[in-house]
C-alpha positions, 0 to 999 in steps of 0.5 A: 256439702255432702252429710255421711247418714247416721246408719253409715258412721254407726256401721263404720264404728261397728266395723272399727270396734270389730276389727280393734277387738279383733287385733286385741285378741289377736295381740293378747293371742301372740303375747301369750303364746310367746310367753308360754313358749318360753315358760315350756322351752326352760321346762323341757330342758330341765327335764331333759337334764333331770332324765339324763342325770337320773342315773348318776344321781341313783348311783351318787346321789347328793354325795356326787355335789361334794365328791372329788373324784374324776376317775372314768376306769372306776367310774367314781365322779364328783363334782366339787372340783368343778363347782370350786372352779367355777366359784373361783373363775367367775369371782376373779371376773367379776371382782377384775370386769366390775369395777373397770366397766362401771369405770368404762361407763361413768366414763363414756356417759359423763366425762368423754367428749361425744367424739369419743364416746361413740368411738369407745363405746362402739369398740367396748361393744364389740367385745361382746361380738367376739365369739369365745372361740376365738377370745379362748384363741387369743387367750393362748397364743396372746395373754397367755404366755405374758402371764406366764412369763411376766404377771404370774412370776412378778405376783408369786414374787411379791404376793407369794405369802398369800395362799392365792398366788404361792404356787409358781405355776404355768398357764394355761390355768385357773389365773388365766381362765379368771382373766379370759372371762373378765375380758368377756364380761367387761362390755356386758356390765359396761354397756348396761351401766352405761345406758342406766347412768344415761337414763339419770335425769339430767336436772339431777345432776345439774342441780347437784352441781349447783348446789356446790358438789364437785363432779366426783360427788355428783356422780357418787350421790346422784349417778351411782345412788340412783343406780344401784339396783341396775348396777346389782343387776348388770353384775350378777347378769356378768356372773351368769355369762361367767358361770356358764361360759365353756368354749374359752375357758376349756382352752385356757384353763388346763383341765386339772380336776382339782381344788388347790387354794392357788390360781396358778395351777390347772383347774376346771370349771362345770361347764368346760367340763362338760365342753372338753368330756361330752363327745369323747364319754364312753360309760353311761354312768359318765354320760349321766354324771355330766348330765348332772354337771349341768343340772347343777349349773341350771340350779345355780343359773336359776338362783343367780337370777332370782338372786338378781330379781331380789336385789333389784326389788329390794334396791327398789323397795328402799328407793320408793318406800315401798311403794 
């Protein structure tokens, strides 16, 4: 039986204590870089942003957020036809994507038979791996003469007394913008819902059923309640695919730089005008002027995430205690 000397295991000690230093500083060394990459990635675009809109907001200054116009012959832009567009698209999304994915995800983490679930949920994934191209493709050559031919006729026929639905229009639209984007957000919203309703302890629900409850209000007093903060969370991260997606709904949404309170009519949003005008602009001051579209959608991106991070703490607050 050989014995390793004193000398040996405390030279072994030393040269692991070394190299476990070393690899934590090499750790902290990466972390760090990777973190300031991203910190100084966001603040170069948003000063090349700034720099690019700095001569629209000489020339309008703040006017240019609430301006209706559009007109590249007088050079005269505005921005609250866009900004109207975008508010109306994404929040038709949302309030159409919302309650069909979180329905989506109870369903695939606590009714379908594991056959099913893997199978539905892999094709509800694959949504989200659709390029927009080819969603604002099937948009219209696909949904968009139904909805012309059938759901915006029968809505304007039985709804038409609401100021949304008054008008008799043709896609492309507003309408269909609204329907293309809840098509997009669906699988984001549903599959984060679903791996937060997976991650609910199962004692909890068993228990609740234990107790008497029925199924509906297991989910509801169990499932949805321990929830809340993830599900505020997945809903506004859909806003924000909504707001800044350009490509479909350039596509199908007609371009028409209007505010009109019906969604049966052509519109535009922030960013598909700036998609559909980029590369044909011909004057500086346009140039400038979409530069300064997309500075506003970098305020509203910034805001919507910070808005999420203050529902989650406050959800979490409420939860914890404070604690």
């Amino acid at each position: 039986m050989s014995i390793i000397p004193a000398t040996a295991t405390q030279e072994l000690r030393g040269g692991r204590r070394m190299r476990d230093r070393l690899g934590d500083r090499l750790l902290l060394i990466l972390t760090l870089g990777a973190g300031l990459a991203g910190v100084a990635v966001l603040v170069l675009i948003a000063y090349r942003v700034v720099r690019g809109a700095h001569v629209a907001f000489s020339a309008f200054g703040l006017s240019f957020v609430w301006g209706t116009a559009w007109d590249t012959n007088k050079n005269v832009f505005g921005a609250a036809p866009g900004l109207f567009g975008t508010a109306v698209t994404s929040l038709m999304a949302l309030v159409i994507a919302a309650p069909l994915a979180i329905a989506i995800a109870l369903f695939l983490s606590e009714l379908a038979p594991r056959g099913i679930r893997l199978v539905v949920g892999s094709l509800v994934e694959m949504l989200a791996a659709i390029p927009s191209v080819v969603l604002g493709l099937w948009g219209i050559l696909v949904l968009g003469p139904f909805v012309a031919n059938h759901l915006e006729p029968w809505l304007h026929r039985w709804l038409g007394f609401i100021p949304l639905f008054d008008e008799q229009g043709a896609a492309p639209g507003v309408f269909l913008a609204g329907l293309v984007l809840a098509i997009m957000v669906v699988p984001i919203v549903a599959s984060v819902c679903r791996e937060l309703f997976l991650s609910v302890p199962d004692e909890l629900e068993e228990g609740a059923l234990a107790l008497g409850a029925t199924r509906w209000e297991m989910v509801r007093g169990v499932v949805l309640a321990s929830s809340r903060p993830g599900i505020a969370a997945a809903v506004i991260l859909g806003l924000g695919r909504a707001i800044g997606e350009a490509i479909a709904v350039t596509q199908v949404i007609g371009a028409g730089w209007v505010i009109k309170s019906s969604l049966f009519v052509p519109g535009d949003t922030l960013a598909s005008r700036i998609a559909g005008q980029y590369q044909g602009a011909i004057t500086k001051l346009q140039i400038s002027s979409l530069f300064y579209l997309a500075a506003i959608l970098l305020v509203i991106g910034l805001v919507t995430n910070l808005l999420a991070q203050v529902i989650v703490r406050r959800f979490h607050v409420e939860r914890t205690g404070g604690s």
